[in-house]
C-alpha positions in Angstrom: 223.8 -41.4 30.9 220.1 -41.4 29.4 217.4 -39.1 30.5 214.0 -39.5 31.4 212.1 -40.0 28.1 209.9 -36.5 28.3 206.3 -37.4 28.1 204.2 -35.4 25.1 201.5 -34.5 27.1 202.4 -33.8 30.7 203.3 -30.1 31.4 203.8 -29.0 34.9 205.0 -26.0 36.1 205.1 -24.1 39.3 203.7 -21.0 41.0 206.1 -18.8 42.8 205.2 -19.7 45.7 206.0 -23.7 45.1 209.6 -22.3 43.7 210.1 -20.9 47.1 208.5 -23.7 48.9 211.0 -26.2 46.8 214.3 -24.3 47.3 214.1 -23.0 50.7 211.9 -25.6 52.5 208.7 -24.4 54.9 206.9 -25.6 57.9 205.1 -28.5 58.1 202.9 -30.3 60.7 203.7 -33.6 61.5 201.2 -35.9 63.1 202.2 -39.4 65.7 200.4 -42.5 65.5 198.5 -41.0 69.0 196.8 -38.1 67.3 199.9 -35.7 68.6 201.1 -32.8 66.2 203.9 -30.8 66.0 205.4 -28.2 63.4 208.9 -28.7 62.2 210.9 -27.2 59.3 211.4 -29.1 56.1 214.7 -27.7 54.0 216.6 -29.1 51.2 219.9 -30.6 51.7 222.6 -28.8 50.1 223.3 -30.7 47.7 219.4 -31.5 46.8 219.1 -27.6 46.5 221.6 -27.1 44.1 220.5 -29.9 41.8 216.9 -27.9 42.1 218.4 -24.7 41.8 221.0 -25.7 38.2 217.7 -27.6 37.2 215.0 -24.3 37.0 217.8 -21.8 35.9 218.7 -23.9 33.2 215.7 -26.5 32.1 218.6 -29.2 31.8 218.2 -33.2 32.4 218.8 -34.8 35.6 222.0 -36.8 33.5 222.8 -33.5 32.1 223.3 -31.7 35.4 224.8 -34.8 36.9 226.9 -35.0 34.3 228.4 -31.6 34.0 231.9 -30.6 34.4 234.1 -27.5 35.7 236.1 -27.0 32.1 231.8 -26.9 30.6 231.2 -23.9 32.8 233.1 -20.7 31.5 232.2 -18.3 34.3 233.7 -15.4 32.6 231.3 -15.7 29.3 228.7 -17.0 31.6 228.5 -20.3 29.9 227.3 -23.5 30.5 227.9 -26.6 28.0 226.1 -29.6 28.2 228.1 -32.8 26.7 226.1 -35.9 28.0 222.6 -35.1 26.5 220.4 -37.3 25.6 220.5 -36.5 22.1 224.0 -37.2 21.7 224.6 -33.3 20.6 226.5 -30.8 22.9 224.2 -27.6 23.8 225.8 -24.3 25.5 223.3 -22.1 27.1 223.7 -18.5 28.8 224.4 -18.6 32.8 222.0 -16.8 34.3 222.9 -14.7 37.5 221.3 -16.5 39.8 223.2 -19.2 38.8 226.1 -17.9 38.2 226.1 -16.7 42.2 225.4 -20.5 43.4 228.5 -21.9 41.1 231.0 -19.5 42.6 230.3 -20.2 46.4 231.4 -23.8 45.3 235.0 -25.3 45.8 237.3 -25.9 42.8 238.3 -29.4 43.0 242.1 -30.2 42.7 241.3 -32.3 39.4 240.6 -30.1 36.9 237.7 -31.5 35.1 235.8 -33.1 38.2 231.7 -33.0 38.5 230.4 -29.7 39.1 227.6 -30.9 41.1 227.8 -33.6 44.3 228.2 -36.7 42.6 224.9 -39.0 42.8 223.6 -41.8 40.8 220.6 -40.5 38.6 217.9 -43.2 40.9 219.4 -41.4 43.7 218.8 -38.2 43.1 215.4 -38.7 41.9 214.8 -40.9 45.2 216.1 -37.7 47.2 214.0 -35.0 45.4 211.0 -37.6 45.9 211.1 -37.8 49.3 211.5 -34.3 50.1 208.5 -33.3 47.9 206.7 -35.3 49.5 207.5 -34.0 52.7 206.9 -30.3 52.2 203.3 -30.9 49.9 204.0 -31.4 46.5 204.1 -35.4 46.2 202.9 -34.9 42.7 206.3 -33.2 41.4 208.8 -35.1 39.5 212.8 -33.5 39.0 212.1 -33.8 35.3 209.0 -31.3 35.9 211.6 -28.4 36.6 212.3 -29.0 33.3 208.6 -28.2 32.2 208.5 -25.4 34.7 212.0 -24.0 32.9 210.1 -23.9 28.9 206.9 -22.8 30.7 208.5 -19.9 32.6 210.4 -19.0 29.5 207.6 -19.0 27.2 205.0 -17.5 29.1 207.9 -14.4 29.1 207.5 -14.3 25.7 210.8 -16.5 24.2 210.2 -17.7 20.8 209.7 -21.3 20.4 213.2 -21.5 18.3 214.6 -20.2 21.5 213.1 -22.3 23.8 214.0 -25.0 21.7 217.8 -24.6 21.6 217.6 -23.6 25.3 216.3 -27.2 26.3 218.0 -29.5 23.3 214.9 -30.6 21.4 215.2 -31.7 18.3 211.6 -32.7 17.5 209.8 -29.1 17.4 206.5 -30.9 18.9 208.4 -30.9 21.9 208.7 -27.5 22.3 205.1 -26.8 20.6 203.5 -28.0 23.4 204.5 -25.3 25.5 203.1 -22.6 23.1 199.5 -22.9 24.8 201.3 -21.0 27.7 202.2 -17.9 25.6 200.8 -14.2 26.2 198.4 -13.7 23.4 199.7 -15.9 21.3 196.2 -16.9 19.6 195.4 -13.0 19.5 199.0 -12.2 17.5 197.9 -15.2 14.9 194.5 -14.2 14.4 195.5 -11.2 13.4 197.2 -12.5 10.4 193.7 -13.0 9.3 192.3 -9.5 9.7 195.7 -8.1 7.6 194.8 -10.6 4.8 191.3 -9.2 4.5 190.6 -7.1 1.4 191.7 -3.4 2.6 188.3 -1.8 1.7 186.7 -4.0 4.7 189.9 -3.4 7.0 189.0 0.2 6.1 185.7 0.1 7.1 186.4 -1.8 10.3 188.9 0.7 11.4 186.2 3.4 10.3 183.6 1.6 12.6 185.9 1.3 15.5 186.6 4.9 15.3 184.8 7.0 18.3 
């Protein structure tokens, strides 16, 4: 199965708020063709959540997730291995906790290497999350933008690129370089480079000047 082809410009990723919105549903107010309104509560279906969920926690691919296994998640070295990627390359990534929780509420299946996920057909599931975003007030979202919000939360923590990088699967560091805008200080720690390169009589007599 083939992934979205990731766009090189687009990079969208969430406030808090629209994570909670996105996982957990909200009220919204729904108007008839008379002019009547009425609040009602907008959730996720199971299975839409968990695709959301696996999809933030881990930046993965809609065919990635969809495509994921039981014997690829190793629950005791909190583990995940993507297989189908869309670089042909197998990727194993650190579980986080929050994942971690979700997985184990689900049932084993009797065959051993069954889908981890409800099985749905990659237009499906994009169909699904389309709909619902547009129901709760975010009709601009796509699924593949919880990817982008995954490499923006991470580096806007502070993960280096080359970690960011092997955490998503690109090979193509422009990719992942296009994320780097997002990064605490990051123009401020390069510049700085600069100032150390300076002959050391001037850095001296800055650090003289700056001196109270």
């Amino acid at each position: 199965m083939i992934g979205a082809k990731e766009s090189p410009g687009r990079v969208r990723y969430l406030e808090p708020a629209e994570r909670g919105l996105l996982l957990d549903g909200g009220d919204v107010t729904v108007k008839s063709s008379d002019g009547r309104a009425w609040v009602i509560r907008r959730e996720p279906s199971p299975a839409l959540r968990l695709y959301i969920l696996a999809a933030l926690q881990t930046g993965a691919r809609r065919s990635e997730l969809i495509g994921l296994r039981w014997p690829d998640v190793d629950m005791r070295q909190r583990t995940i291995t993507f297989r189908e990627t869309k670089n042909g390359q197998s990727r194993t990534v650190p579980m986080t906790d929050t994942l971690r929780a979700a997985l184990a509420t689900l049932p084993r299946p009797l065959k051993g290497d069954g889908p981890v996920f409800p099985e749905r057909e990659p237009k499906v599931l994009s169909r699904m999350f389309a709909r619902y975003v547009q129901a709760i007030g975010l009709p601009s979202l796509t699924f593949h933008d919880l990817r982008h919000d995954a490499a923006s939360t991470l580096t806007m923590a502070g993960v280096s690129q080359r970690a960011v990088m092997e955490l998503l699967g690109h090979r193509d560091p422009r990719m992942t370089i296009r994320y780097q805008h997002l990064a605490p200080g990051h123009l401020r720690e390069a510049i700085r480079a600069l100032d150390q390169a300076a002959p050391a009589h001037l850095q001296q007599a800055m650090g003289a000047r700056d001196r109270p």
